[in-house]
Legacy VTK file of the C-alpha trace (Angstrom):
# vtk DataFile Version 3.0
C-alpha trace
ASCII
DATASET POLYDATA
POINTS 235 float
-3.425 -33.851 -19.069
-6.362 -32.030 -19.750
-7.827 -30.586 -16.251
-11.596 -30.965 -15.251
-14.104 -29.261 -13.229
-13.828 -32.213 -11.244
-10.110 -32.212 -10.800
-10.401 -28.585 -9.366
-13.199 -29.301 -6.922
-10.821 -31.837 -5.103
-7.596 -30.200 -4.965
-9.679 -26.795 -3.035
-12.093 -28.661 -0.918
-13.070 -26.750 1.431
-11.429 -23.424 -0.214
-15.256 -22.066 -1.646
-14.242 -22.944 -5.460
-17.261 -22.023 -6.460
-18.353 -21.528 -10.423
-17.154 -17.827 -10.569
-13.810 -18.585 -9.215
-13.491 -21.491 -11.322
-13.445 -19.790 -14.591
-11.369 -16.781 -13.790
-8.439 -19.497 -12.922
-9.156 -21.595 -16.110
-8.967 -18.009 -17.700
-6.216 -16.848 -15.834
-4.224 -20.144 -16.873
-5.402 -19.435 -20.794
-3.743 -15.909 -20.636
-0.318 -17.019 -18.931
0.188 -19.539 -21.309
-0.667 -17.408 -24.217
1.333 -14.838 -22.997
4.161 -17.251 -21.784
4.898 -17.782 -25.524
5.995 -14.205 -25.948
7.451 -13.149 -23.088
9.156 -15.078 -19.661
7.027 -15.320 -17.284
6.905 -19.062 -15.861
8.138 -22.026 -16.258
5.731 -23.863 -15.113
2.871 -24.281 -17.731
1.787 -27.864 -17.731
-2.069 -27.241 -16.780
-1.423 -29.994 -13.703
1.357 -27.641 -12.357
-0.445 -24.688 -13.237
-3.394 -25.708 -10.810
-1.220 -26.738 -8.255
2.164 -25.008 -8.053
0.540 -21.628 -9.070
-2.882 -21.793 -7.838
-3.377 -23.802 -5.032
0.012 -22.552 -3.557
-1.230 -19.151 -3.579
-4.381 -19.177 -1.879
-3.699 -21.914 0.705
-0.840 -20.475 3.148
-3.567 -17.758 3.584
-6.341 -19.943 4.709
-3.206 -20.382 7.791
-3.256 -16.790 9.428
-5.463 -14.389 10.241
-6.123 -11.722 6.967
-7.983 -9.265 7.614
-11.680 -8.157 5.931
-10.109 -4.992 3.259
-6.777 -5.219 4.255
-4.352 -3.583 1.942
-2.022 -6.015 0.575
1.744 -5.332 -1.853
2.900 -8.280 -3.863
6.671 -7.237 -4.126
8.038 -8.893 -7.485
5.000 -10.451 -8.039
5.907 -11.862 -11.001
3.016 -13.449 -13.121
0.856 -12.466 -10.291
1.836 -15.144 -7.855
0.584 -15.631 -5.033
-1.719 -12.275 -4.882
-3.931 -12.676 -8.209
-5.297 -16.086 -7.138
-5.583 -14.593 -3.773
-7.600 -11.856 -5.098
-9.608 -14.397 -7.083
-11.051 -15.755 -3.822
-10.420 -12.586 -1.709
-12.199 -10.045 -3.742
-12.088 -8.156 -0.055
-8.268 -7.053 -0.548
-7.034 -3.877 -2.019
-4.586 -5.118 -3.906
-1.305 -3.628 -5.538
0.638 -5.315 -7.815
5.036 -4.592 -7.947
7.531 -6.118 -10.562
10.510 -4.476 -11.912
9.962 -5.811 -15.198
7.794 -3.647 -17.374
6.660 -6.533 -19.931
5.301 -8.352 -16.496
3.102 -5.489 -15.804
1.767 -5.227 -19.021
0.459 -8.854 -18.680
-0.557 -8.212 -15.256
-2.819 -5.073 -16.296
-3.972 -7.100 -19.001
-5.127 -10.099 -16.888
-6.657 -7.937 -14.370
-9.074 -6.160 -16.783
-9.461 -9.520 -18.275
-10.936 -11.440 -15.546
-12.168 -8.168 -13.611
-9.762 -8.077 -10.813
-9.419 -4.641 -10.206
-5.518 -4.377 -9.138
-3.515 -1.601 -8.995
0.055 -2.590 -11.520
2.836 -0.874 -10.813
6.448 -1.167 -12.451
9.461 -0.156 -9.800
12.063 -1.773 -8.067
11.035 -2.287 -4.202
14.386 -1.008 -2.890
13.860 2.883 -4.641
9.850 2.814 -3.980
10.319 1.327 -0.283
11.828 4.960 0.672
9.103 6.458 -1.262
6.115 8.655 0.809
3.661 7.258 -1.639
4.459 3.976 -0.345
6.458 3.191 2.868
4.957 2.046 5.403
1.185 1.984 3.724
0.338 -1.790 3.670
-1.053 -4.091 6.409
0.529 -6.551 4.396
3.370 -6.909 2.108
4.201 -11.055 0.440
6.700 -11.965 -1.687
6.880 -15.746 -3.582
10.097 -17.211 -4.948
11.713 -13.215 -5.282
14.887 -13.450 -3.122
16.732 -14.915 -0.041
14.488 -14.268 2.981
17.460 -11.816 4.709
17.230 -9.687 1.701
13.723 -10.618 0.989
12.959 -8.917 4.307
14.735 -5.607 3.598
12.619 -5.182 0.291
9.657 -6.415 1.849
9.249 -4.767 5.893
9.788 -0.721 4.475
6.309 -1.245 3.114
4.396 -2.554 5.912
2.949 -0.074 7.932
3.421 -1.074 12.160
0.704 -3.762 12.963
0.977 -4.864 9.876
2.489 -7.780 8.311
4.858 -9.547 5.781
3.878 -12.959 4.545
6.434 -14.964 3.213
5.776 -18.075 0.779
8.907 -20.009 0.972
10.196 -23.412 -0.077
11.419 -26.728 2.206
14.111 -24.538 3.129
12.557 -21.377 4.831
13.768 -22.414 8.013
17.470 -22.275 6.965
16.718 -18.794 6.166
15.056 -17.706 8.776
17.664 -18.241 11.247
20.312 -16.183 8.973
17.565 -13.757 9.051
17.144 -13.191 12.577
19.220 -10.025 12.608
17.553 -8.759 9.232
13.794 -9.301 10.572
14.483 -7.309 14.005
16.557 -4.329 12.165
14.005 -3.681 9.888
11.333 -3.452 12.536
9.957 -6.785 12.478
9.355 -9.839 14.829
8.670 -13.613 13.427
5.197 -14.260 14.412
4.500 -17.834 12.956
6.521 -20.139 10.534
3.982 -22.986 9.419
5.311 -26.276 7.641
2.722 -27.692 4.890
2.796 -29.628 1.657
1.825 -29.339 -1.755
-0.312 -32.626 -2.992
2.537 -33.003 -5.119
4.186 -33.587 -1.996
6.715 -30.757 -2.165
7.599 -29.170 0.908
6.714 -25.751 1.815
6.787 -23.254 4.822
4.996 -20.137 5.426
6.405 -17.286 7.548
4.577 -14.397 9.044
6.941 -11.337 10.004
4.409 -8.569 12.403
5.963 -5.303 12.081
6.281 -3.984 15.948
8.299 -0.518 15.108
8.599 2.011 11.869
11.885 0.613 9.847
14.690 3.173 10.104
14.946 5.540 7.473
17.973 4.536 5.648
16.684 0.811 4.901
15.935 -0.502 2.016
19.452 0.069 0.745
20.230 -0.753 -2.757
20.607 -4.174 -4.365
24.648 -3.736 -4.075
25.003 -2.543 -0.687
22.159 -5.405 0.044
24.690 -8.034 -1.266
27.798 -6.601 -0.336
26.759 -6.162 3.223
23.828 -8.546 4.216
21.833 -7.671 7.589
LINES 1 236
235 0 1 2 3 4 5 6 7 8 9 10 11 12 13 14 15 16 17 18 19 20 21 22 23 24 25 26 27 28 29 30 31 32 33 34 35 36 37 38 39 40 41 42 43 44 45 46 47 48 49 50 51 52 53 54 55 56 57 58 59 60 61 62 63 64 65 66 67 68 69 70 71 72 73 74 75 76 77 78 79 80 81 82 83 84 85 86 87 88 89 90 91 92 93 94 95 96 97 98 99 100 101 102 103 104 105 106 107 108 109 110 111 112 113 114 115 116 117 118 119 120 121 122 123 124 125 126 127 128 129 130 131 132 133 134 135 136 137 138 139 140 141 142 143 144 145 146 147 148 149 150 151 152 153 154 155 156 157 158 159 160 161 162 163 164 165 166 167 168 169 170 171 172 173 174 175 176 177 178 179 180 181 182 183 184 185 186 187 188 189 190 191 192 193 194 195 196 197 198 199 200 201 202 203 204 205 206 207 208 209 210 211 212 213 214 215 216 217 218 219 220 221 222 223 224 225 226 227 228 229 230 231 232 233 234
């Protein structure tokens, strides 16, 4: 199905789509696919899905909170980009930074940035080494994280970045709930305190739910842990 102007008017009413934004998603969509064919990076690629799944689901759950004008946002295992490069798209207030473990990622990611002139900083690292780093911890008034992990780990990679009054945001399916009450103990040992969990749905009609985690004290020093003590003893 070949996606109109039209098409992307309706699906963000009300989001300021204006002619700008418009083309750096159609361009942003032209470059994943492209680059899709070489190396993993979605499986989602039908221009419908793209729109929706990727783009829509990336810049609505933050028309539900409060960000900030020039806050300083991490996307930890961001992935193709997702949700922060749409973000940015319509945010062009954020200082945004840009963290996947996979080096092929950030090469796509530096590539679409200078493409459609986003201006991102790309940076290839796993969360649970740079998390303890100076250059790093606690430096964010917001760290968000789509589709990367189970929210009780999710939180330990995520929360070391956040500086206190700051913020995670995390984008999670139907089933965010579940996981927030097995990570009750996770959220309030890393420093952290659930601030709003907000139910919404795709117009595909998939189920989604976005939780906000305020960090209310520094995260003790020995957290993040690595991925095998992570697994082998969850918070």
């Amino acid at each position: 199905m070949e996606m109109t102007r039209e098409y992307y008017d309706r699906l963000f009413e009300g989001l300021g789509l204006d002619d700008g934004r418009y083309e750096r998603l159609r361009e942003y969509e032209r470059l994943l696919i492209e680059w899709n064919e070489r190396i993993n990076l979605t499986a989602i690629t039908a221009p419908e899905e793209v729109a929706v799944k990727h783009f829509y689901d990336s810049i609505y759950p933050f028309t539900l909170f409060d960000l900030p004008e020039g806050s300083e946002l991490i996307d930890v295992g961001t992935g193709a980009g997702f949700p922060s490069c749409p973000l940015k798209i319509f945010r062009n207030d954020i200082k945004l930074t840009l963290l996947d473990s996979l080096n092929k990622r950030i090469n796509f990611l530096a590539a679409l940035s200078e493409n459609i002139d986003l201006g991102v900083d790309c940076i290839h690292g796993r969360a649970e080494e740079l998390g303890r780093t100076a250059t790093y911890r606690e430096k964010y008034d917001i760290a968000c994280a789509r589709a990367v992990a189970n929210l009780r780990e999710l939180c330990e990679y995520c929360l070391p970045f956040v500086k206190v009054g700051g913020a995670f945001a995390a984008l999670k399916g139907s089933a965010g709930r579940e996981e927030l009450k097995e990570a009750q103990n996770a959220v309030k040992t890393l420093g952290g305190e659930v601030s709003q969990v907000t139910d919404y749905t795709l117009p595909t009609g998939d189920g989604r739910t976005l939780i906000i985690i305020g960090k209310v004290k520094p995260t003790p020093e020995k957290y993040p842990r690595n991925k095998g003590q992570m697994k082998k003893k969850p918070l």
